[in-house]
PyMOL Python script that loads the backbone (N, CA, C, O; Angstrom):
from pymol import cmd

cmd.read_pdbstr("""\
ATOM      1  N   UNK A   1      22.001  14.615  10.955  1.00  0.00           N
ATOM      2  CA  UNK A   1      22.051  13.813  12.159  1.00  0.00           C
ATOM      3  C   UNK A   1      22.836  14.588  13.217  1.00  0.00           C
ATOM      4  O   UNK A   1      23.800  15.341  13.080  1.00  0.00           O
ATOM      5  N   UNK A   2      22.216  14.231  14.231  1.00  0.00           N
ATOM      6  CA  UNK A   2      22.912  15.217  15.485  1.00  0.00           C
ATOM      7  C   UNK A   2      24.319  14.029  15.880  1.00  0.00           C
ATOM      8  O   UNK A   2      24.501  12.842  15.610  1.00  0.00           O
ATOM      9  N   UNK A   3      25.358  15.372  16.861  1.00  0.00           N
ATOM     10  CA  UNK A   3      26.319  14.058  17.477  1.00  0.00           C
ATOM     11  C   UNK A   3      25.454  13.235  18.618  1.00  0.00           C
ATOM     12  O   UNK A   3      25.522  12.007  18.673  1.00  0.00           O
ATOM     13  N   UNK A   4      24.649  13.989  19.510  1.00  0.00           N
ATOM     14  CA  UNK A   4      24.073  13.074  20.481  1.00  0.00           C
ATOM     15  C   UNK A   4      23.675  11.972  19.964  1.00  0.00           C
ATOM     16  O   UNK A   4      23.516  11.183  20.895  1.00  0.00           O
ATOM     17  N   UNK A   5      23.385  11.406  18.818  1.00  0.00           N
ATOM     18  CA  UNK A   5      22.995  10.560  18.384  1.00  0.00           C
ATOM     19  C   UNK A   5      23.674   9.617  17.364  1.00  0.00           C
ATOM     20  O   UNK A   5      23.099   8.717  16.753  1.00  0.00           O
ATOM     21  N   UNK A   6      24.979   9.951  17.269  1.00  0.00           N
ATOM     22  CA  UNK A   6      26.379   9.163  17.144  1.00  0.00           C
ATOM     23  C   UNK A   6      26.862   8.601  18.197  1.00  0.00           C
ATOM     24  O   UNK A   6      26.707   9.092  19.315  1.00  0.00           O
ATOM     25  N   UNK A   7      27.445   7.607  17.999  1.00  0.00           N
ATOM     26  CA  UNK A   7      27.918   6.541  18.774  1.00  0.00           C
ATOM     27  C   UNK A   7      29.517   6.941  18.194  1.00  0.00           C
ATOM     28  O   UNK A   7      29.646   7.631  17.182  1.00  0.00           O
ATOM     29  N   UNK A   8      30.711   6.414  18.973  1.00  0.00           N
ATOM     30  CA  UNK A   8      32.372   6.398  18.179  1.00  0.00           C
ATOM     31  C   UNK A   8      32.282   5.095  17.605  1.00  0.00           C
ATOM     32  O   UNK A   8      31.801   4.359  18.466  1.00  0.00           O
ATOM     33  N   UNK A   9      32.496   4.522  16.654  1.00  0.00           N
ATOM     34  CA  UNK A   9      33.277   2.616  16.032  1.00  0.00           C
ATOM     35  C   UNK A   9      34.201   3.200  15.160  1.00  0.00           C
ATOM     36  O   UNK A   9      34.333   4.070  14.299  1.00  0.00           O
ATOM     37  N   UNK A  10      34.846   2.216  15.851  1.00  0.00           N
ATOM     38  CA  UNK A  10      36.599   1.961  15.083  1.00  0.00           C
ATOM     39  C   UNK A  10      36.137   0.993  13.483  1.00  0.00           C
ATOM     40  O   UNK A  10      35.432   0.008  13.265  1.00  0.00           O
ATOM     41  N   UNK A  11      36.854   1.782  12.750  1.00  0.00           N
ATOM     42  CA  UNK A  11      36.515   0.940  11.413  1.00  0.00           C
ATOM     43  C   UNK A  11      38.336   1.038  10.745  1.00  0.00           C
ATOM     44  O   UNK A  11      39.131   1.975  10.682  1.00  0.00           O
ATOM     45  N   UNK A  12      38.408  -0.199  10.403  1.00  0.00           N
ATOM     46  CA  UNK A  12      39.732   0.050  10.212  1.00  0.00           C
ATOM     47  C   UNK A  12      39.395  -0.472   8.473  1.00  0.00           C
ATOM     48  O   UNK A  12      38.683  -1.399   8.086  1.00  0.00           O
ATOM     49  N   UNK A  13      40.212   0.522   7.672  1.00  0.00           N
ATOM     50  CA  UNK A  13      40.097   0.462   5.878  1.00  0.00           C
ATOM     51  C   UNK A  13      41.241  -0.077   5.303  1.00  0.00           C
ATOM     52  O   UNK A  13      42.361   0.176   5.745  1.00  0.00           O
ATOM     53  N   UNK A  14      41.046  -0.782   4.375  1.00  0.00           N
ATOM     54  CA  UNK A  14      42.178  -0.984   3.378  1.00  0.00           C
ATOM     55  C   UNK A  14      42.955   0.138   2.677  1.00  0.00           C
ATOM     56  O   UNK A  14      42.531   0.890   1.799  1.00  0.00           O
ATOM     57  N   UNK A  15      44.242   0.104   3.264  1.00  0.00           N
ATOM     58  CA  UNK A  15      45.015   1.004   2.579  1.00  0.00           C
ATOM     59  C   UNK A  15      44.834   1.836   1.194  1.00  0.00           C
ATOM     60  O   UNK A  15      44.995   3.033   0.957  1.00  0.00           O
ATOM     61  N   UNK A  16      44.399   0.644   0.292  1.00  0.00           N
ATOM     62  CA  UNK A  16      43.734   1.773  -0.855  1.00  0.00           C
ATOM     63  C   UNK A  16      42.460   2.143  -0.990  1.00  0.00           C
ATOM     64  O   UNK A  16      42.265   2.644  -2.097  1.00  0.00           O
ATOM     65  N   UNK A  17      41.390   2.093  -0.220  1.00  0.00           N
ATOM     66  CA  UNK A  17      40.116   2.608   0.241  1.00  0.00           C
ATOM     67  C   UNK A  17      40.470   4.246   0.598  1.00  0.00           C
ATOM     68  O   UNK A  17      39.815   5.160   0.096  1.00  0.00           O
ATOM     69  N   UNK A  18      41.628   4.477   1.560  1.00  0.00           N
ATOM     70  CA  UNK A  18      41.613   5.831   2.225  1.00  0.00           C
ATOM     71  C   UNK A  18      41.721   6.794   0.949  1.00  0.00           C
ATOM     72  O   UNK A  18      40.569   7.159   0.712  1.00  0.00           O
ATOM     73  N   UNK A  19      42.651   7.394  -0.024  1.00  0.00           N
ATOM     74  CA  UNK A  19      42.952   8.176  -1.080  1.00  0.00           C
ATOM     75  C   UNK A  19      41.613   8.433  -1.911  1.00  0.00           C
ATOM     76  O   UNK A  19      41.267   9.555  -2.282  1.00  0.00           O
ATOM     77  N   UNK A  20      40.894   7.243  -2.161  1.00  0.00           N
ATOM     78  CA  UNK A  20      39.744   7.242  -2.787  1.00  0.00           C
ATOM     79  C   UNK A  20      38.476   7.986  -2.234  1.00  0.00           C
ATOM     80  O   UNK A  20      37.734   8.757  -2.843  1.00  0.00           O
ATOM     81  N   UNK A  21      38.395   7.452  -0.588  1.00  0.00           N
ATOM     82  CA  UNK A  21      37.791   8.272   0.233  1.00  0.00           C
ATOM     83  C   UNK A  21      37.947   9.544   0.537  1.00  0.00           C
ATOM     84  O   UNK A  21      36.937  10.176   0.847  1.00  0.00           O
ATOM     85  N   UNK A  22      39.275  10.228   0.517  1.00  0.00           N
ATOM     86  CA  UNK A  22      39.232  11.208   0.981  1.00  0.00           C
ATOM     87  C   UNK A  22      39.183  12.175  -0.210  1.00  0.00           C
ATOM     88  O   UNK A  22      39.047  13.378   0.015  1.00  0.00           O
ATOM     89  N   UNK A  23      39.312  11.594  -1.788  1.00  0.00           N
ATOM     90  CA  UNK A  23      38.967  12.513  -2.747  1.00  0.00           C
ATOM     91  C   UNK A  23      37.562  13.045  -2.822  1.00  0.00           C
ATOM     92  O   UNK A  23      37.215  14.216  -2.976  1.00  0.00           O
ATOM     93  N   UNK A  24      36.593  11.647  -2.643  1.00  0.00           N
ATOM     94  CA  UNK A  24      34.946  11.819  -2.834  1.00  0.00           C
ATOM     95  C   UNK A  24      34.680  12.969  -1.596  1.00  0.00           C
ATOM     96  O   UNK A  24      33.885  13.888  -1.796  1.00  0.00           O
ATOM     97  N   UNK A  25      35.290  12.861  -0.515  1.00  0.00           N
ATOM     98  CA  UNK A  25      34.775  13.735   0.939  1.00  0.00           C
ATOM     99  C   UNK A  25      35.153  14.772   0.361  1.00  0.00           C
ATOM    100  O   UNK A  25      34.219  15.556   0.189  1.00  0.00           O
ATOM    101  N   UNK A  26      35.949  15.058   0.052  1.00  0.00           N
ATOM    102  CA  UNK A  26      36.562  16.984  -0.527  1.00  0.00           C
ATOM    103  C   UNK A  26      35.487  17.185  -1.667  1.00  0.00           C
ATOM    104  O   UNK A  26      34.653  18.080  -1.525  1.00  0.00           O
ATOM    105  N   UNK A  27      35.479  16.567  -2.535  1.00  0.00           N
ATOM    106  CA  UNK A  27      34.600  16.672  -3.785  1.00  0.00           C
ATOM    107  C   UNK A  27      33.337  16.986  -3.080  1.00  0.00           C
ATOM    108  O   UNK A  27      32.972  18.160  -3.125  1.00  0.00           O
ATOM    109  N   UNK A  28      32.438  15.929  -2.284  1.00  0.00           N
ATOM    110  CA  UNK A  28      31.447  16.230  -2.038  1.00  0.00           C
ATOM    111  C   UNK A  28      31.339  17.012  -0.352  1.00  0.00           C
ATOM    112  O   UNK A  28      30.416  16.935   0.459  1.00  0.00           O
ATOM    113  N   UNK A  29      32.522  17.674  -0.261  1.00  0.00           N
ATOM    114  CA  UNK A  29      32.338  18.592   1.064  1.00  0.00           C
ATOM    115  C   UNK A  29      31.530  17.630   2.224  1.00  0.00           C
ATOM    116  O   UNK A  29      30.546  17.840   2.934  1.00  0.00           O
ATOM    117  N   UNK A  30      32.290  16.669   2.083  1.00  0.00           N
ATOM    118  CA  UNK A  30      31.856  15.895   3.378  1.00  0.00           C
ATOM    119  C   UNK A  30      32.723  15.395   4.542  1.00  0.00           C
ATOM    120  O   UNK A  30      33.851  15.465   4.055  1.00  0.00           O
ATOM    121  N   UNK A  31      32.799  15.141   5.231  1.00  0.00           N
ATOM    122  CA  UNK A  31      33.932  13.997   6.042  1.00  0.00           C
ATOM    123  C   UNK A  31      33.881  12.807   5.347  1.00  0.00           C
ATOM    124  O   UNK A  31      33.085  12.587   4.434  1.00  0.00           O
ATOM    125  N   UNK A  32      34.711  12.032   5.757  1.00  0.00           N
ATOM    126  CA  UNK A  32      34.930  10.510   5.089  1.00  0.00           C
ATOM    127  C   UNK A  32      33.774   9.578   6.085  1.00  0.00           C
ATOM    128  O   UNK A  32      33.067   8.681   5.627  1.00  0.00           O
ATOM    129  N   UNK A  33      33.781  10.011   7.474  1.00  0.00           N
ATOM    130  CA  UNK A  33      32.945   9.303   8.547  1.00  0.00           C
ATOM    131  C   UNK A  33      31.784   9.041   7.603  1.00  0.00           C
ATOM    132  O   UNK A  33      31.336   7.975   7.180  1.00  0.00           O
ATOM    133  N   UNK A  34      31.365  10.474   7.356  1.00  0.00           N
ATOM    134  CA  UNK A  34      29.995  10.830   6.501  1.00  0.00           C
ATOM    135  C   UNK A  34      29.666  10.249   5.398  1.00  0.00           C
ATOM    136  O   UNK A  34      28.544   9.976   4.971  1.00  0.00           O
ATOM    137  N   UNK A  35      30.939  10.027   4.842  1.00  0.00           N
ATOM    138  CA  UNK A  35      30.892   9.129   3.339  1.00  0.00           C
ATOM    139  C   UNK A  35      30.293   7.401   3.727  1.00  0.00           C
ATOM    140  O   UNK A  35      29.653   6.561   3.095  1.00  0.00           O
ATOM    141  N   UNK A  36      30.852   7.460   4.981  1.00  0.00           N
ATOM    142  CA  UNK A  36      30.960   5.789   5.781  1.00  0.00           C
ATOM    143  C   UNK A  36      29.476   5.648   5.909  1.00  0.00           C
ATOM    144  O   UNK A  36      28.905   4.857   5.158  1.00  0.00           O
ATOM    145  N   UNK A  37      28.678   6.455   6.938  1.00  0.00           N
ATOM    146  CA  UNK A  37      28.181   6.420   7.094  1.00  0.00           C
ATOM    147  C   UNK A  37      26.521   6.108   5.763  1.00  0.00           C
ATOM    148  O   UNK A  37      25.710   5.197   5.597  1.00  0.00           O
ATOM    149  N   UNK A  38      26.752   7.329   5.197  1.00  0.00           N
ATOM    150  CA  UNK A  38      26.580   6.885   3.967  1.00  0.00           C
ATOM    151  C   UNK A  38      26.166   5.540   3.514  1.00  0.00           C
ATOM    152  O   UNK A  38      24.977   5.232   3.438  1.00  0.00           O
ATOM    153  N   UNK A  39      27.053   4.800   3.237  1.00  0.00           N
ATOM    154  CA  UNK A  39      27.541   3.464   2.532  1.00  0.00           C
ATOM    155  C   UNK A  39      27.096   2.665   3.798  1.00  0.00           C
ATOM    156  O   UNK A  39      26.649   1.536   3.597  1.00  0.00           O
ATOM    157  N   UNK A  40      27.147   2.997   4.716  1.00  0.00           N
ATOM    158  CA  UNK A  40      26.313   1.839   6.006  1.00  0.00           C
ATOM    159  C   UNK A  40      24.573   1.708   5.419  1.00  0.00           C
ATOM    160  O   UNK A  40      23.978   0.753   4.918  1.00  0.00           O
ATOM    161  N   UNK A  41      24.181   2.930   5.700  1.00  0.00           N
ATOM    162  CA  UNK A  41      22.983   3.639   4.970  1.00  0.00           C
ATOM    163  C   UNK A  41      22.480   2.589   3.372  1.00  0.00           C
ATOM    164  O   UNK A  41      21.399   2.059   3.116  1.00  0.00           O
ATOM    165  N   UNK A  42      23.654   2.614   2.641  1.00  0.00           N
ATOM    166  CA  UNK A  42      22.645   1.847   1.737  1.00  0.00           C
ATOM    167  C   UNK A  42      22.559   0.583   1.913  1.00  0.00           C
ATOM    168  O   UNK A  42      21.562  -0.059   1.584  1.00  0.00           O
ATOM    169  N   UNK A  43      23.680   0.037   2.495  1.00  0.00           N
ATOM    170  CA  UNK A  43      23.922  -1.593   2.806  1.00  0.00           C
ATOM    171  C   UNK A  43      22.801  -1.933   3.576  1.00  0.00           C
ATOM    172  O   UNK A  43      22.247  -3.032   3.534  1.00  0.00           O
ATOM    173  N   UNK A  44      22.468  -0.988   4.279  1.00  0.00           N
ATOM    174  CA  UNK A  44      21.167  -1.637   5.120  1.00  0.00           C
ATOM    175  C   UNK A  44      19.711  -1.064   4.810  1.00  0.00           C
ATOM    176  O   UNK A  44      18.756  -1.358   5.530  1.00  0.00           O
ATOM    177  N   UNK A  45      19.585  -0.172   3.622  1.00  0.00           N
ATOM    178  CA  UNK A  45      18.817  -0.395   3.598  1.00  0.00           C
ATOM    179  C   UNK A  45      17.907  -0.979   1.991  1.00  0.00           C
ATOM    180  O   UNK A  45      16.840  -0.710   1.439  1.00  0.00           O
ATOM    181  N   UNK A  46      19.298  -2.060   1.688  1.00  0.00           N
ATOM    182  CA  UNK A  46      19.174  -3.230   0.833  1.00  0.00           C
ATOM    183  C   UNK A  46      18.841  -4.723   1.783  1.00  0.00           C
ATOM    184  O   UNK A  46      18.524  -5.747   1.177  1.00  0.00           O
ATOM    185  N   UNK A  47      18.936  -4.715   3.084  1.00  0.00           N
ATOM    186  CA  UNK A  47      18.462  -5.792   3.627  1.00  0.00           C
ATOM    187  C   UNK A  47      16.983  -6.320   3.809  1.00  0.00           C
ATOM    188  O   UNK A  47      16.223  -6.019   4.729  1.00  0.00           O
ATOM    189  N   UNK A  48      16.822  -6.855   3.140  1.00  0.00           N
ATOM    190  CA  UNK A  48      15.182  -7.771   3.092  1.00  0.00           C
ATOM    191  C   UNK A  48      14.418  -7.394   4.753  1.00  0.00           C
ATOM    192  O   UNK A  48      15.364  -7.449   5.539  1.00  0.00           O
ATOM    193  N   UNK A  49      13.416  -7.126   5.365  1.00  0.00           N
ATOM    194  CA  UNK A  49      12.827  -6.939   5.719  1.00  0.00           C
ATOM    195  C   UNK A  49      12.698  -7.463   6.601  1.00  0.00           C
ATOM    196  O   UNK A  49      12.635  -6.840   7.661  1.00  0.00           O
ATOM    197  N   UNK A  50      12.571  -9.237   6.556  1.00  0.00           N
ATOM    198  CA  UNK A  50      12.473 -10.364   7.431  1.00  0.00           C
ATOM    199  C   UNK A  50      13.884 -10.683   7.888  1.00  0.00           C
ATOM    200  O   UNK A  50      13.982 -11.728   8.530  1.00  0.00           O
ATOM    201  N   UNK A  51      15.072  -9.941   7.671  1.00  0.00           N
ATOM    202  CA  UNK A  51      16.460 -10.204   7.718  1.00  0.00           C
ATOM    203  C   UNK A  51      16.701  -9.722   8.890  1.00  0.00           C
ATOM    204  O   UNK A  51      17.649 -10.004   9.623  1.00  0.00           O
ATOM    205  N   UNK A  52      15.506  -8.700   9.157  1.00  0.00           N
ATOM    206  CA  UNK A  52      15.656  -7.775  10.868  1.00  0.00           C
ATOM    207  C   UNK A  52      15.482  -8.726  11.712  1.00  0.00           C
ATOM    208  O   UNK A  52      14.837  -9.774  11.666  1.00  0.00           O
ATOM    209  N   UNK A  53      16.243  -8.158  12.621  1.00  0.00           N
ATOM    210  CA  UNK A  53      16.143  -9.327  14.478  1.00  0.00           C
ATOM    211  C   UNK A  53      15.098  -8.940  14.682  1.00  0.00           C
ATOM    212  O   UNK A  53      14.400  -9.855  15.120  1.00  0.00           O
ATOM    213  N   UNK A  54      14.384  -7.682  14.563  1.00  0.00           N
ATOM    214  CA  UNK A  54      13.159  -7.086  15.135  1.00  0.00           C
ATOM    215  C   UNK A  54      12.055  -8.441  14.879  1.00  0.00           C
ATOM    216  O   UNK A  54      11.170  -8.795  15.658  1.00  0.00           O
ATOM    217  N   UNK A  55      12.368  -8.998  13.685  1.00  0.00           N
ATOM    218  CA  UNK A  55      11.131  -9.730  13.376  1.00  0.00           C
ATOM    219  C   UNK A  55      10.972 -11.302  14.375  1.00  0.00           C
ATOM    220  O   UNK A  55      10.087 -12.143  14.222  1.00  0.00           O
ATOM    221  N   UNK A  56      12.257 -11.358  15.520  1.00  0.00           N
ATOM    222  CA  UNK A  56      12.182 -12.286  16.168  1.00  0.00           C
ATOM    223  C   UNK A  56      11.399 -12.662  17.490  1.00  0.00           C
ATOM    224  O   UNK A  56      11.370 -13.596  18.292  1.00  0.00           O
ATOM    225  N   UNK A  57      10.602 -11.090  17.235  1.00  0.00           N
ATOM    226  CA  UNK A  57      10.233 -10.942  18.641  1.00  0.00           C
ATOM    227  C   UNK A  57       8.213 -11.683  18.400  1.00  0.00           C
ATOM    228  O   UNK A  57       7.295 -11.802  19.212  1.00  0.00           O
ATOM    229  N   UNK A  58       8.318 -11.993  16.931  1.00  0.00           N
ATOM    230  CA  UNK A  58       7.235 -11.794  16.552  1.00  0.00           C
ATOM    231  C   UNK A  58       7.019 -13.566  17.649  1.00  0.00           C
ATOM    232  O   UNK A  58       7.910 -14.371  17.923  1.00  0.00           O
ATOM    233  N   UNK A  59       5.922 -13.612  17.925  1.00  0.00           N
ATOM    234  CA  UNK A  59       5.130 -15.248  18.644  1.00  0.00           C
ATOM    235  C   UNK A  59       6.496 -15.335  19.839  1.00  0.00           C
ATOM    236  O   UNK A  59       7.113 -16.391  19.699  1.00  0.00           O
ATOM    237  N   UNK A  60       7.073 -14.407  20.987  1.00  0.00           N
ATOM    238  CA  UNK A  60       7.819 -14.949  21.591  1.00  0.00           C
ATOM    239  C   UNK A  60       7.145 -15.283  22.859  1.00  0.00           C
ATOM    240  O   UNK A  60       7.391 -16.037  23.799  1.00  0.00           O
ATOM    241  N   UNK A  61       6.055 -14.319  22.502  1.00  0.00           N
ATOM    242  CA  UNK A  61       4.689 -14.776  24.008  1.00  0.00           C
ATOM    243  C   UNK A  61       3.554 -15.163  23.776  1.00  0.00           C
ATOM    244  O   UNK A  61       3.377 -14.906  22.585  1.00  0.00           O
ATOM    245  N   UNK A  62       2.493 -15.716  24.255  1.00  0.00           N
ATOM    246  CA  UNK A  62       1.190 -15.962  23.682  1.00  0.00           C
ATOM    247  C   UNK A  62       0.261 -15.344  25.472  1.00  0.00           C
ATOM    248  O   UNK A  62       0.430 -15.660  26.649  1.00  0.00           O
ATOM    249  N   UNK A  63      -0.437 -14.624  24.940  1.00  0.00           N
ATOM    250  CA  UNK A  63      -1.488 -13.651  25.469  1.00  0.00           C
ATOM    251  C   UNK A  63      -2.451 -14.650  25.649  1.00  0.00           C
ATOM    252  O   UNK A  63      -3.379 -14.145  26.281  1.00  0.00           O
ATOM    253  N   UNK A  64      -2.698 -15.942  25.372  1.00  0.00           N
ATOM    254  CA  UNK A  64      -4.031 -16.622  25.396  1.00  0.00           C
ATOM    255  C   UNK A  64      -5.025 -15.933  24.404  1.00  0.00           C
ATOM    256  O   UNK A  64      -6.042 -16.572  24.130  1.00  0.00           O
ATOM    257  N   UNK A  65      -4.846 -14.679  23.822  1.00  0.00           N
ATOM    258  CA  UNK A  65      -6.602 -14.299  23.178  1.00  0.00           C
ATOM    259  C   UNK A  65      -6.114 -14.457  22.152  1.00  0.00           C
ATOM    260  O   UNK A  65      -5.289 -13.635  21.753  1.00  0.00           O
ATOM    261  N   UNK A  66      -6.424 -15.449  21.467  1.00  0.00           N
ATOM    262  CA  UNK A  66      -7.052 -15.751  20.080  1.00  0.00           C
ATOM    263  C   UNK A  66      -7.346 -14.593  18.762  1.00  0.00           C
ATOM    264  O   UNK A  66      -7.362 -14.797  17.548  1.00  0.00           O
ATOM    265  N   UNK A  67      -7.545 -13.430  19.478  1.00  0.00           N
ATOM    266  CA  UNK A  67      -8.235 -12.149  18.756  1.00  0.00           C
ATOM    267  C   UNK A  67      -7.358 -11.312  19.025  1.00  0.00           C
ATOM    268  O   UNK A  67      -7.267 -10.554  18.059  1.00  0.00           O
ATOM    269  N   UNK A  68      -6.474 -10.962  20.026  1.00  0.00           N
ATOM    270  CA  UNK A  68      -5.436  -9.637  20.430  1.00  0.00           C
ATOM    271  C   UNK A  68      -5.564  -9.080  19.110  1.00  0.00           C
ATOM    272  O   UNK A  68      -6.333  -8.162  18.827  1.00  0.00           O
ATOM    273  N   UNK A  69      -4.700  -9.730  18.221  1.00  0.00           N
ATOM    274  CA  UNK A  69      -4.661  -8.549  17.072  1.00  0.00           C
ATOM    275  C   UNK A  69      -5.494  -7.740  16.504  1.00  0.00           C
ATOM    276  O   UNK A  69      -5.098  -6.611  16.214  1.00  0.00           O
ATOM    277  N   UNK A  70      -6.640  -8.077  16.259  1.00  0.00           N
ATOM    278  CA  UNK A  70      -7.460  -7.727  16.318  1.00  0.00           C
ATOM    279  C   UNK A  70      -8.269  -6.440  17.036  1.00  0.00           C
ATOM    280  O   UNK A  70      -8.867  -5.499  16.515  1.00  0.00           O
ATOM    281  N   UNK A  71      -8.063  -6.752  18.316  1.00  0.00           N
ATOM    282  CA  UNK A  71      -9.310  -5.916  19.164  1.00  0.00           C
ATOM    283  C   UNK A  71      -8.696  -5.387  20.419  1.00  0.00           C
ATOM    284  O   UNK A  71      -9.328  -4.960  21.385  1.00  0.00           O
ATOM    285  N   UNK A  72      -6.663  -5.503  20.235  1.00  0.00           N
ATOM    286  CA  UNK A  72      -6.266  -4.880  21.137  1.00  0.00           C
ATOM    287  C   UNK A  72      -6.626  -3.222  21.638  1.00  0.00           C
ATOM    288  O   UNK A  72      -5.913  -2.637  22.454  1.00  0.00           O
ATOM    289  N   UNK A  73      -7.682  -2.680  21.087  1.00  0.00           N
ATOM    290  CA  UNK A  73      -7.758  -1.437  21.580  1.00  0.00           C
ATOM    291  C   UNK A  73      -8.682  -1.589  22.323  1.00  0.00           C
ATOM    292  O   UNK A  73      -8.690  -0.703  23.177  1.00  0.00           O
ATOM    293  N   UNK A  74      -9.670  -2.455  22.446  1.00  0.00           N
ATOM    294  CA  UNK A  74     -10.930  -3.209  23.085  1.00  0.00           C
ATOM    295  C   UNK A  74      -9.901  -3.528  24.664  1.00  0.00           C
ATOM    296  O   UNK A  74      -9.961  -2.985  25.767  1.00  0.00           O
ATOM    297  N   UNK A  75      -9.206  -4.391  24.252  1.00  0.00           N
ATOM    298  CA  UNK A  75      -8.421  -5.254  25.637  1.00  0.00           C
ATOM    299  C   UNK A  75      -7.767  -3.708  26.428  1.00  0.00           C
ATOM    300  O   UNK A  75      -7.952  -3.442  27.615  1.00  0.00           O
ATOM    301  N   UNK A  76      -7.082  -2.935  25.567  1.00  0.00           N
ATOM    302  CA  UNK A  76      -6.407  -1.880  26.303  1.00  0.00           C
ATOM    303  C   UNK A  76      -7.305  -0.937  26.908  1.00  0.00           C
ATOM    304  O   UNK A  76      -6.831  -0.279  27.835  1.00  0.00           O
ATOM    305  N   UNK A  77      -8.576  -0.719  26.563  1.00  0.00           N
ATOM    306  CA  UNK A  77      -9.499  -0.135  26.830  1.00  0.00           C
ATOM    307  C   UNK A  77      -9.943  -0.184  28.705  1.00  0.00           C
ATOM    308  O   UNK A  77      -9.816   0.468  29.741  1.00  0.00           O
ATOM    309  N   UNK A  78     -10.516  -1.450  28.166  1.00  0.00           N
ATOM    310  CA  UNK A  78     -10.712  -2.555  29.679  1.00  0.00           C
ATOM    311  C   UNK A  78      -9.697  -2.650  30.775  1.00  0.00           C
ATOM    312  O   UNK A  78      -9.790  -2.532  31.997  1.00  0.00           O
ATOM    313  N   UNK A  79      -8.684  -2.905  29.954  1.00  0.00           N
ATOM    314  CA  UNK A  79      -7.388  -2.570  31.038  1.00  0.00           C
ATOM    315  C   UNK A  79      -7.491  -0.850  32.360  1.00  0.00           C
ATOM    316  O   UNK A  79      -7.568  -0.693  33.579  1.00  0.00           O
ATOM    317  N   UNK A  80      -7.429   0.036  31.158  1.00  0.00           N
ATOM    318  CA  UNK A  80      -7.327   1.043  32.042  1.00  0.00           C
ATOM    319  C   UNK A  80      -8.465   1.844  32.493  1.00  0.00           C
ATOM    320  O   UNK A  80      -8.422   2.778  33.294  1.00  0.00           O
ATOM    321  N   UNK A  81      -9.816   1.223  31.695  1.00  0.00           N
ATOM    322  CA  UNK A  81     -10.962   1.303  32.941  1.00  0.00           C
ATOM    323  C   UNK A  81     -10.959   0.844  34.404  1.00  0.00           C
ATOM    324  O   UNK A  81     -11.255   1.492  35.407  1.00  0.00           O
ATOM    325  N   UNK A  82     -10.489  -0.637  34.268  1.00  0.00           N
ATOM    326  CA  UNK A  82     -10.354  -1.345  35.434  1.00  0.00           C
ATOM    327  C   UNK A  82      -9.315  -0.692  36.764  1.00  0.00           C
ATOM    328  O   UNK A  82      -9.470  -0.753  37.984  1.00  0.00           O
ATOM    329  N   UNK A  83      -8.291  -0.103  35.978  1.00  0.00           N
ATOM    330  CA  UNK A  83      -7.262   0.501  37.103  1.00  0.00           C
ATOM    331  C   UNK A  83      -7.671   1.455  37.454  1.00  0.00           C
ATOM    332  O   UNK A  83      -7.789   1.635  38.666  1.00  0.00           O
ATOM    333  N   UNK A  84      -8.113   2.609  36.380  1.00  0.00           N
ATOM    334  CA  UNK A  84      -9.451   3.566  37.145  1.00  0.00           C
ATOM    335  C   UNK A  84     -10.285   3.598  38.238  1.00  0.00           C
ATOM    336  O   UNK A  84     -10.473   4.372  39.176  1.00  0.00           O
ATOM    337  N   UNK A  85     -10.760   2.486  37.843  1.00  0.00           N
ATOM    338  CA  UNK A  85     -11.957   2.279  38.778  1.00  0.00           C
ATOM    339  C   UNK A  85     -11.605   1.276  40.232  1.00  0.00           C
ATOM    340  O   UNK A  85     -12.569   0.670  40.701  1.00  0.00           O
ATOM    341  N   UNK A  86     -10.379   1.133  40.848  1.00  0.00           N
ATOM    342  CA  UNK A  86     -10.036   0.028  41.713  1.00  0.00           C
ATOM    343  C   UNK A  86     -10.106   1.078  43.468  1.00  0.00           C
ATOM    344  O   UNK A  86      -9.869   0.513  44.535  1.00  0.00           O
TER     345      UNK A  86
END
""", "prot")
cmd.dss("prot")
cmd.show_as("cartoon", "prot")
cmd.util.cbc("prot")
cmd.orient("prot")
């Protein structure tokens, strides 16, 4: 992972978390961030599927067509013929 694509969060640990952490980071030639990070990594990606906010976006509009799912490449089609051609 690049830094551009790190964010900074303050994570504050239980006193006996740190010793433990910083043995596994030497052992496995890592930072502790990295170890964190890590352990974010599996926690999420033990979360059920439908547990995502993403899935809230699902019915937040209705298009009127009955079929969108379907034949949205049909509708997108039409779309940018029409702007083409204006």
């Amino acid at each position: 992972m690049t830094a551009r694509a790190m964010k900074p969060f303050r994570v504050y640990l239980r006193s006996e978390q740190i010793e433990p952490l910083r043995w596994l980071a030497e052992r496995r030639k890592v930072s502790i961030a990295e170890l964190i990070r890590q352990g974010v990594d599996r926690i999420l990606a033990d979360v059920p599927a439908e547990e995502d906010p993403l899935w809230n976006i699902i019915g937040a509009s209705d298009s009127g067509l009955g079929d969108l799912a379907e034949k949205h490449d049909e509708y997108i089609a039409k779309l940018i013929y029409a702007e083409n051609h204006r």
